[in-house]
C-alpha positions as a Markdown table, in Angstrom:
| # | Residue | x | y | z |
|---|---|---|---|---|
| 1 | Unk | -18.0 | -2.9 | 2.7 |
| 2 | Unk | -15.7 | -5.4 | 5.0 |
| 3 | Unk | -11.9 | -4.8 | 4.7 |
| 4 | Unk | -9.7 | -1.7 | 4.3 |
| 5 | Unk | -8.7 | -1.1 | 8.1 |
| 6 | Unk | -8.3 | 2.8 | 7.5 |
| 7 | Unk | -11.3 | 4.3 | 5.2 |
| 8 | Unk | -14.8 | 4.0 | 5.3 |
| 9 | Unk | -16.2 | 1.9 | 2.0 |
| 10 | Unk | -19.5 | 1.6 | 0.5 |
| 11 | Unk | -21.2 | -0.1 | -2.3 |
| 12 | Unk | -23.3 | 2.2 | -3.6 |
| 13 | Unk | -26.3 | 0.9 | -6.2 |
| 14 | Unk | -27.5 | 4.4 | -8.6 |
| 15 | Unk | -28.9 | 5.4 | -11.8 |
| 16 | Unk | -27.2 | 8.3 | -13.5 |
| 17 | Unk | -29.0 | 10.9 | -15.7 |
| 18 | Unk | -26.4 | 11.7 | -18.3 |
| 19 | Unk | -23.0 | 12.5 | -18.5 |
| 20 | Unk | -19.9 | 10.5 | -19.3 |
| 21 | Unk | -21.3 | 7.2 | -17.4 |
| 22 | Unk | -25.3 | 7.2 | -17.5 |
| 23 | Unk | -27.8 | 4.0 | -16.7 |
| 24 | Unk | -27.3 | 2.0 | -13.8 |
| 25 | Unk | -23.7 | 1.8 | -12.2 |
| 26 | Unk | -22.4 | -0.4 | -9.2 |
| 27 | Unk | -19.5 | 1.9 | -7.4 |
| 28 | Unk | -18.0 | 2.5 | -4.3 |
| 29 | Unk | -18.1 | 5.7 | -2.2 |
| 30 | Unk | -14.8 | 5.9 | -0.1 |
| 31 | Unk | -14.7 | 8.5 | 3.0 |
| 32 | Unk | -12.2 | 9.4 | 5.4 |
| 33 | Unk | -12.8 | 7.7 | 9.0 |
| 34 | Unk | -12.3 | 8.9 | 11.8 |
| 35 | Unk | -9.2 | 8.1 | 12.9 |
| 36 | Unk | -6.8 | 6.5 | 10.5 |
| 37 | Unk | -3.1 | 5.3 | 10.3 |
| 38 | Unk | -0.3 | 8.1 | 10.4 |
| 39 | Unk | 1.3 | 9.0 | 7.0 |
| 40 | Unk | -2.1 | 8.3 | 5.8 |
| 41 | Unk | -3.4 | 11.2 | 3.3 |
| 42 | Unk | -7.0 | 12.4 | 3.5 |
| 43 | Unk | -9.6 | 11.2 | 0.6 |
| 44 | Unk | -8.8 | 14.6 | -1.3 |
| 45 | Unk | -5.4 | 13.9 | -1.8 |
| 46 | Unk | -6.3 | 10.5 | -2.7 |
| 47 | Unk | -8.9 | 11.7 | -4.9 |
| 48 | Unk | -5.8 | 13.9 | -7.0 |
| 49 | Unk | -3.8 | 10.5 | -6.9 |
| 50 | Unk | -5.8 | 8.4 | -8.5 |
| 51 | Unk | -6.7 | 10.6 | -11.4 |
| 52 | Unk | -2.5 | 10.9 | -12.0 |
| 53 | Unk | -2.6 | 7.0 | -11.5 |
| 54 | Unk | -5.1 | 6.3 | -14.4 |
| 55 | Unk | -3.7 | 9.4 | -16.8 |
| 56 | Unk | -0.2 | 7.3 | -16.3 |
| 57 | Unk | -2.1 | 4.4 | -17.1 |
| 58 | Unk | -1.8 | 2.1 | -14.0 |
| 59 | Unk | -4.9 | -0.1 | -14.2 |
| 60 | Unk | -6.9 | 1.3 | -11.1 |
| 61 | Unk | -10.6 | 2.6 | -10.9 |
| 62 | Unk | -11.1 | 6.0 | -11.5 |
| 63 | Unk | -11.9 | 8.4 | -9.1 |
| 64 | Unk | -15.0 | 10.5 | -9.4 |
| 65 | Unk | -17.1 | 13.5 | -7.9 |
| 66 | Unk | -15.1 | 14.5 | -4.7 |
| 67 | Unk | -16.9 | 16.2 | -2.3 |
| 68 | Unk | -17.4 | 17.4 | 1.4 |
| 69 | Unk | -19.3 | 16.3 | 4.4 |
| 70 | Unk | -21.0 | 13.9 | 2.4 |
| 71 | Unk | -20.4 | 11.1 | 4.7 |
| 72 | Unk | -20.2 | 12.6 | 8.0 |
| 73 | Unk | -19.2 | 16.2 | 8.7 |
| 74 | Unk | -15.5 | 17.4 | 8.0 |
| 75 | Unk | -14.9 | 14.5 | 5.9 |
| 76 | Unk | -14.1 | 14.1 | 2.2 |
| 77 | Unk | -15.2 | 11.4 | 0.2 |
| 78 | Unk | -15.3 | 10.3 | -3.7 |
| 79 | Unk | -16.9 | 7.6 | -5.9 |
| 80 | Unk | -15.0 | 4.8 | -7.4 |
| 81 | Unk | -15.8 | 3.0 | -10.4 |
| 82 | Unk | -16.5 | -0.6 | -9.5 |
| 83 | Unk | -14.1 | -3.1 | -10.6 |
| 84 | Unk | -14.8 | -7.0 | -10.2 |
| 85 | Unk | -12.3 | -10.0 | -9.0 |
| 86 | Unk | -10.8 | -11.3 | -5.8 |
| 87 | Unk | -8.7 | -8.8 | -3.1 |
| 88 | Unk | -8.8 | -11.2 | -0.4 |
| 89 | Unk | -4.8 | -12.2 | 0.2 |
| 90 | Unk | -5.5 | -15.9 | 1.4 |
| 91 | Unk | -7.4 | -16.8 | -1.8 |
| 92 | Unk | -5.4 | -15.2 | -4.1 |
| 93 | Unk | -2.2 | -17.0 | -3.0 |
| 94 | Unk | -4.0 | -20.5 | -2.8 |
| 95 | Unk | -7.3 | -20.6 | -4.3 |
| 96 | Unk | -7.2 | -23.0 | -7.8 |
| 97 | Unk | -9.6 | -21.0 | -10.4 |
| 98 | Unk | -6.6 | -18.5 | -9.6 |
| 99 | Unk | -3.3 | -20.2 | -10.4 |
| 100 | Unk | -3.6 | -19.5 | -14.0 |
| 101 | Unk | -3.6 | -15.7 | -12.8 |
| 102 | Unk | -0.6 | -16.0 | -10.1 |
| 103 | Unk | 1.9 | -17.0 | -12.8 |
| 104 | Unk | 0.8 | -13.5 | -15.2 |
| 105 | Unk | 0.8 | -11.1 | -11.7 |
| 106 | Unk | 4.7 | -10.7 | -11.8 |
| 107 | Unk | 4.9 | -9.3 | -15.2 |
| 108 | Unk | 1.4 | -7.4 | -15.0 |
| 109 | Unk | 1.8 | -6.0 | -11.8 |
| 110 | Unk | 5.8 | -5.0 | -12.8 |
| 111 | Unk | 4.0 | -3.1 | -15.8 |
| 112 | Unk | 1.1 | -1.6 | -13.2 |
| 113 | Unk | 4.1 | -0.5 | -10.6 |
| 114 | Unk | 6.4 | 0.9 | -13.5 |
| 115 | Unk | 3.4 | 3.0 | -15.0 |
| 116 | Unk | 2.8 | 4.4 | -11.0 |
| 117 | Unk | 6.8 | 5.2 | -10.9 |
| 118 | Unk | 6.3 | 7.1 | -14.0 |
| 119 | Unk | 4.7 | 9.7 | -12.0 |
| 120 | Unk | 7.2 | 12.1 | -10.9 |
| 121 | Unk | 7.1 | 15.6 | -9.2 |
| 122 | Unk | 7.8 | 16.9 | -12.3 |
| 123 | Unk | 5.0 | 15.1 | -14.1 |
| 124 | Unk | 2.6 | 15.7 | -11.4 |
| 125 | Unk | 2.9 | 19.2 | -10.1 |
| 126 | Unk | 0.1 | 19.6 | -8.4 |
| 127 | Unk | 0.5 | 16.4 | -6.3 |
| 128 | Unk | 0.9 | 17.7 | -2.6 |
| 129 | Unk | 2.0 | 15.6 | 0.4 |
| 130 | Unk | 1.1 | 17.7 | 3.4 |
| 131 | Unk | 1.5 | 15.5 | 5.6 |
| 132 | Unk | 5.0 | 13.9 | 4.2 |
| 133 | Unk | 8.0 | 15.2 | 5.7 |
| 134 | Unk | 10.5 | 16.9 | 2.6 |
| 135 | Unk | 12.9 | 15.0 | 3.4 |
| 136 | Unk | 15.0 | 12.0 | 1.5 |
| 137 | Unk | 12.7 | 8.9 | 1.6 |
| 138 | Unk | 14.8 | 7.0 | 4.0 |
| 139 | Unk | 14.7 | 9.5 | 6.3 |
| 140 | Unk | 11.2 | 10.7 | 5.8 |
| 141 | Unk | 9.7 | 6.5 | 6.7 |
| 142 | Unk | 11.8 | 7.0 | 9.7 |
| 143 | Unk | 10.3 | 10.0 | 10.9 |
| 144 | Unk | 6.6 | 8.4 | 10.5 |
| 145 | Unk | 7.9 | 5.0 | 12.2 |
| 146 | Unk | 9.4 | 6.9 | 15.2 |
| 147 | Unk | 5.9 | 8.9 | 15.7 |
| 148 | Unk | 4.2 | 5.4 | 16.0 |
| 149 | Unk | 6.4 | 4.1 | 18.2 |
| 150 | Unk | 6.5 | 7.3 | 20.1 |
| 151 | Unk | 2.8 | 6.3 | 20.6 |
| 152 | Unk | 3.1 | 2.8 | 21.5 |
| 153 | Unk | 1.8 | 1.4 | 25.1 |
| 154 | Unk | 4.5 | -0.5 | 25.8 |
| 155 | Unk | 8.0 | -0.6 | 24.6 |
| 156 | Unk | 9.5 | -2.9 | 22.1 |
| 157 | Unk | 13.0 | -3.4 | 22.0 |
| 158 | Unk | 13.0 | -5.5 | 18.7 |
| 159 | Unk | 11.9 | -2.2 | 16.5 |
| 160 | Unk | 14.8 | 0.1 | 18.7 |
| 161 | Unk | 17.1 | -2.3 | 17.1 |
| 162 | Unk | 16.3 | -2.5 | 13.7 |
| 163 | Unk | 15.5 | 1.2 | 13.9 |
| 164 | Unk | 18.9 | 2.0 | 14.8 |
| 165 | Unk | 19.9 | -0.3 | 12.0 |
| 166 | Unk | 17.8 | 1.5 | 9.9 |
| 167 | Unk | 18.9 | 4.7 | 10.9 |
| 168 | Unk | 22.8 | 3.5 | 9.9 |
| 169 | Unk | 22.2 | 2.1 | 6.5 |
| 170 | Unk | 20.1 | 4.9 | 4.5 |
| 171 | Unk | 20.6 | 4.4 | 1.1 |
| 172 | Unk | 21.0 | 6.8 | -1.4 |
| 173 | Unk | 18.0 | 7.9 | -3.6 |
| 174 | Unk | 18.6 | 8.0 | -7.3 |
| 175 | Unk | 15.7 | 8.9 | -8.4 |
| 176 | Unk | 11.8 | 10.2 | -6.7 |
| 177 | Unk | 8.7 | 9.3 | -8.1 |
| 178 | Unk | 5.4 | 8.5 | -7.4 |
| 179 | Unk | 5.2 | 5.8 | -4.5 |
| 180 | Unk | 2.0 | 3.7 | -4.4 |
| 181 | Unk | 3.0 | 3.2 | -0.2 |
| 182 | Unk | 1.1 | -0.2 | 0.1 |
| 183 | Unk | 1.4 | -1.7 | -2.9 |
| 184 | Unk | 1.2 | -5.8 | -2.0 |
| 185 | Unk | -1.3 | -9.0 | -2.0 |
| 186 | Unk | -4.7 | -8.3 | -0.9 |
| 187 | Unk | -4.5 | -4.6 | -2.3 |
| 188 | Unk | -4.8 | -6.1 | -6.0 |
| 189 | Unk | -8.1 | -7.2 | -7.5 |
| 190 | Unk | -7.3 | -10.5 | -9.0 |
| 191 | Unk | -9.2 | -12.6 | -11.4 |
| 192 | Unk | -8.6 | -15.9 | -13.4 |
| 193 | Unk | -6.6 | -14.1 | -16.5 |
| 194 | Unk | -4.5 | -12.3 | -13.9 |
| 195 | Unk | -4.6 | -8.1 | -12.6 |
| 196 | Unk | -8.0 | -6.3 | -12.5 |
| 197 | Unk | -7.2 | -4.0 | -10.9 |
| 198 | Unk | -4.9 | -2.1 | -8.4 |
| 199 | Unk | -6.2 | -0.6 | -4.7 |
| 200 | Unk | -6.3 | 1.5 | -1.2 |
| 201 | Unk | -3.7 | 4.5 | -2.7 |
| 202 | Unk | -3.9 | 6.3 | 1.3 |
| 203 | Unk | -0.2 | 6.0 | 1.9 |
| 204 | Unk | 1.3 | 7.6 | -1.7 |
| 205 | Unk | 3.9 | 10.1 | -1.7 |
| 206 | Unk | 6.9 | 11.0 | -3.4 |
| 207 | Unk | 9.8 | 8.8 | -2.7 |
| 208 | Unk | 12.5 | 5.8 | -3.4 |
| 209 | Unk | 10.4 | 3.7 | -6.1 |
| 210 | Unk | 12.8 | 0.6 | -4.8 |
| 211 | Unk | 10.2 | 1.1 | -1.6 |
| 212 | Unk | 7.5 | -0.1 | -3.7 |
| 213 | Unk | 9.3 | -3.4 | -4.8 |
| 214 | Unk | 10.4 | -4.1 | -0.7 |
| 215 | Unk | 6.9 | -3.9 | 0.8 |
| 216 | Unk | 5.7 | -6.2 | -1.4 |
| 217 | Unk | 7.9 | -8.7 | -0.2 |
| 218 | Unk | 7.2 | -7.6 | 3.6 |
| 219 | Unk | 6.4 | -11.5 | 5.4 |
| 220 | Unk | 2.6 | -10.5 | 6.4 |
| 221 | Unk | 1.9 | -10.3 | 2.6 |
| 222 | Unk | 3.0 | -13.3 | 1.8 |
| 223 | Unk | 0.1 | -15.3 | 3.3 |
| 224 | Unk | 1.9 | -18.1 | 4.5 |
| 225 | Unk | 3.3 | -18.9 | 1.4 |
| 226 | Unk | 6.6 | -17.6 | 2.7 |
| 227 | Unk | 9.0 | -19.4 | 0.2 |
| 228 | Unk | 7.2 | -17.2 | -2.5 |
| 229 | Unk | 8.8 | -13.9 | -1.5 |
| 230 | Unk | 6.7 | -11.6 | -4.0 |
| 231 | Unk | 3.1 | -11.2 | -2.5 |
| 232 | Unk | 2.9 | -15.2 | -1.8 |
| 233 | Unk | 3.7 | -15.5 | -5.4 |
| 234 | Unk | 6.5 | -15.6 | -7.3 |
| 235 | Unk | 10.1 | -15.4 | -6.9 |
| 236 | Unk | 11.9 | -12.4 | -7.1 |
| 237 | Unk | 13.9 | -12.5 | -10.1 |
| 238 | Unk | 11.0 | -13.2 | -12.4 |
| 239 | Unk | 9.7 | -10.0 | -11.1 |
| 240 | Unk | 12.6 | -8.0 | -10.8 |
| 241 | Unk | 13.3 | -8.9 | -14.6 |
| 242 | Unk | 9.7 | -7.6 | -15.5 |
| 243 | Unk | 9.9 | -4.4 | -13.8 |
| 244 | Unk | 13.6 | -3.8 | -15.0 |
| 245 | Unk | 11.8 | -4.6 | -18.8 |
| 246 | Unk | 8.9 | -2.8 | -18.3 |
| 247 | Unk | 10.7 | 0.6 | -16.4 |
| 248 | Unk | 13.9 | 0.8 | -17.9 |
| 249 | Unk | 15.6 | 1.3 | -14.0 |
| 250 | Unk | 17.4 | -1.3 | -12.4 |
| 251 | Unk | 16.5 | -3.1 | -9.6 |
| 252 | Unk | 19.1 | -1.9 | -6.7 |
| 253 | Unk | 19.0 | -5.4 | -4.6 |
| 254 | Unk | 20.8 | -3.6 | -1.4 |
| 255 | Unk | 18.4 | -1.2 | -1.7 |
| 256 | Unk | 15.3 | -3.1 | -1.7 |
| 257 | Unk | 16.9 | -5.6 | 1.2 |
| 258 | Unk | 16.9 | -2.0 | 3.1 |
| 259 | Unk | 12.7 | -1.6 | 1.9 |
| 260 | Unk | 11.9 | -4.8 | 3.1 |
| 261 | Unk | 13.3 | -4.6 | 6.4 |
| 262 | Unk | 12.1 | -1.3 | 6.6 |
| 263 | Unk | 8.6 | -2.4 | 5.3 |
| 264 | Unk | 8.2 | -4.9 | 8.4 |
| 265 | Unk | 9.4 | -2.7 | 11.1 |
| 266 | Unk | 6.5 | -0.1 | 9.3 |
| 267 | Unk | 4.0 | -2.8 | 9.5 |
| 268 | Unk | 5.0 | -4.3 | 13.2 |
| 269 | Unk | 4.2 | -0.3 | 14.2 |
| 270 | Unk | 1.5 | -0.5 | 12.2 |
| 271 | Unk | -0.2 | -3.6 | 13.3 |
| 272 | Unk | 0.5 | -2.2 | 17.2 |
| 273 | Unk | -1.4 | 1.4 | 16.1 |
| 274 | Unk | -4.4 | -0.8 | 14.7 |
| 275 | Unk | -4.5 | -2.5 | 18.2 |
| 276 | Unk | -4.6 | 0.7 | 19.6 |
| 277 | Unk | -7.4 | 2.2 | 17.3 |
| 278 | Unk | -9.8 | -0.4 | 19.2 |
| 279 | Unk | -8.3 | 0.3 | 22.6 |
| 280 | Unk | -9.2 | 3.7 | 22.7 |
| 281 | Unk | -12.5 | 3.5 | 21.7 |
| 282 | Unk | -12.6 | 5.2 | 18.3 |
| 283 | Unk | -13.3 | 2.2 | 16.4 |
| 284 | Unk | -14.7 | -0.8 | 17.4 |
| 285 | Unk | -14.1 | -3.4 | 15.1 |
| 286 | Unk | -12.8 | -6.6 | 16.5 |
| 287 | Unk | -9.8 | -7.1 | 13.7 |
| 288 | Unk | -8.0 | -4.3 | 14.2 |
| 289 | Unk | -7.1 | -6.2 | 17.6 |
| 290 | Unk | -6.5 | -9.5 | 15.9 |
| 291 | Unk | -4.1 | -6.9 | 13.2 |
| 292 | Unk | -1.9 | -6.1 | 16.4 |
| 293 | Unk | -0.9 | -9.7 | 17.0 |
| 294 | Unk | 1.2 | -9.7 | 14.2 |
| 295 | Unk | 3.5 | -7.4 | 15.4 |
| 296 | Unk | 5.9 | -10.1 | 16.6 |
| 297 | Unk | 5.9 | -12.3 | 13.5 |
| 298 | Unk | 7.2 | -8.8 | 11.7 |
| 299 | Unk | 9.9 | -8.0 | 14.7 |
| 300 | Unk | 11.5 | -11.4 | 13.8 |
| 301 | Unk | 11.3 | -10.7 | 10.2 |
| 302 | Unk | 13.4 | -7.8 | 10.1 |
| 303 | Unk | 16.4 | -9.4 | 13.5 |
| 304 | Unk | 16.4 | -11.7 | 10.3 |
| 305 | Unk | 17.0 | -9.7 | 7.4 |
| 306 | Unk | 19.2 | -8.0 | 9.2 |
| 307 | Unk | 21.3 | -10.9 | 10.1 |
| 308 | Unk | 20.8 | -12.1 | 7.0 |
| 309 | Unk | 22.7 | -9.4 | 5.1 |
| 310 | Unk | 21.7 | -7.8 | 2.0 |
């Protein structure tokens, strides 16, 4: 299946003989490839993720008969229920038979992102992050944002600076709960009454739930409807005031100021470790370079909130 730059996707076609879901079912098999992004977990944490997601409620498909070397050798992989409706970020921020939809994704997808913050280590005991540094959130994101950089062909001044602004400003974590990790437009299935559905849970860990709300705000998932700071949206306030209804917490606006610019310096790495993937040789599809272009755009956007202020 085209799209999701980190994991292998298929549409799978099968008739079942029994059990919970028999007849003919439509689902996806998702594998580990063979190289993804740092910080992302492998398919069998994903696969223990997912189930906590649904038994909290969040309206994502359920994850189904993990298994081994079923794709390629030393990976794991799992089925997905198949969900219908529209993930594609451009045509969910402009297309017309969705506009009904964009003005019910604030308060539906502040009741999705509530239900995920419900999870806590507490809750969710057998949730394990191996590849997450214990460490308090701020802290941990700057660990995985130095590694990429560490890796990085060429030097870029623009993240040194906002790092080292990054580094200055931690914020203090009230509270650590389940963190969805990419939780923006294009990573929702979308239909004409609004959510379907809720995607690609590879970067989760335990962390500042205030994470969540900044990356969605992060300029790259706007789509060019930048005056829309939620996903290419909505406003803020209208979905601050939904998740502050729905989750009982309150919205710490220095603290998501911090997400955000932290969220574009993690996506300007990002984008440049795409880039990368394809110049090595690993993987050889074509948008991974056109991804690394938009490093710069992301650079700017965080000199900006940072000059901006909080």
């Amino acid at each position: 299946m085209p799209g999701g730059a980190c994991q292998d996707n298929f549409c799978i076609d099968l008739w079942l003989e029994g059990g919970e879901i028999p007849g003919e079912r439509r689902m996806v098999l998702r594998s580990d490839a063979r190289q993804s992004l740092p910080a992302s977990i492998g398919r069998r944490e994903e696969f223990a993720v997912v189930r906590a997601a649904v038994a909290a409620g969040v309206p994502t498909p359920n994850a189904r008969w993990l298994a081994a070397d079923l794709v390629r050798d030393g990976a794991y992989a799992y089925f997905m229920d198949w969900v219908e409706g529209e993930a594609i970020g451009r045509r969910v921020v402009r297309n017309a038979e969705l506009a009904e939809a964009r003005k019910r994704l604030p308060a539906q997808l502040a009741a999705a992102l509530s239900r995920v913050h419900s999870v806590t280590p507490a809750t969710a005991p057998d949730l394990v992050f191996r590849n997450f540094p214990d460490l308090p959130p701020a802290q941990a994101a700057l660990v995985g944002i130095r590694k990429q950089m560490n890796e990085m062909r060429e030097p870029h001044p623009a993240l040194e600076l906002a790092v080292d602004w990054l580094e200055r400003y931690q914020p203090p974590t009230e509270q650590r709960t389940l963190v969805h990790g990419d939780f923006r437009t294009g990573n929702f299935l979308v239909r004409p009454t609004g959510l379907a559905a809720v995607l690609d849970w590879e970067f989760s860990h335990f962390g500042d739930p205030m994470e969540d709300l900044g990356w969605l705000s992060v300029r790259d998932w706007r789509f060019g409807q930048l005056d829309k700071p939620i996903g290419g949206f909505a406003r803020r306030e209208a979905f601050y005031d939904a998740y502050q209804a729905e989750s009982g917490c309150t919205v710490h606006r220095k603290h998501v100021h911090y997400w955000e610019v932290a969220g574009n310096v993690r996506w300007a790495a990002g984008s440049v470790y795409q880039g990368e993937r394809y110049l090595s040789g690993d993987e050889t599809d074509i948008e991974l370079v056109a991804i690394a272009r938009r490093a710069v755009e992301m650079e700017f956007e965080a000199l900006r909130l940072i000059e901006k202020g909080g």
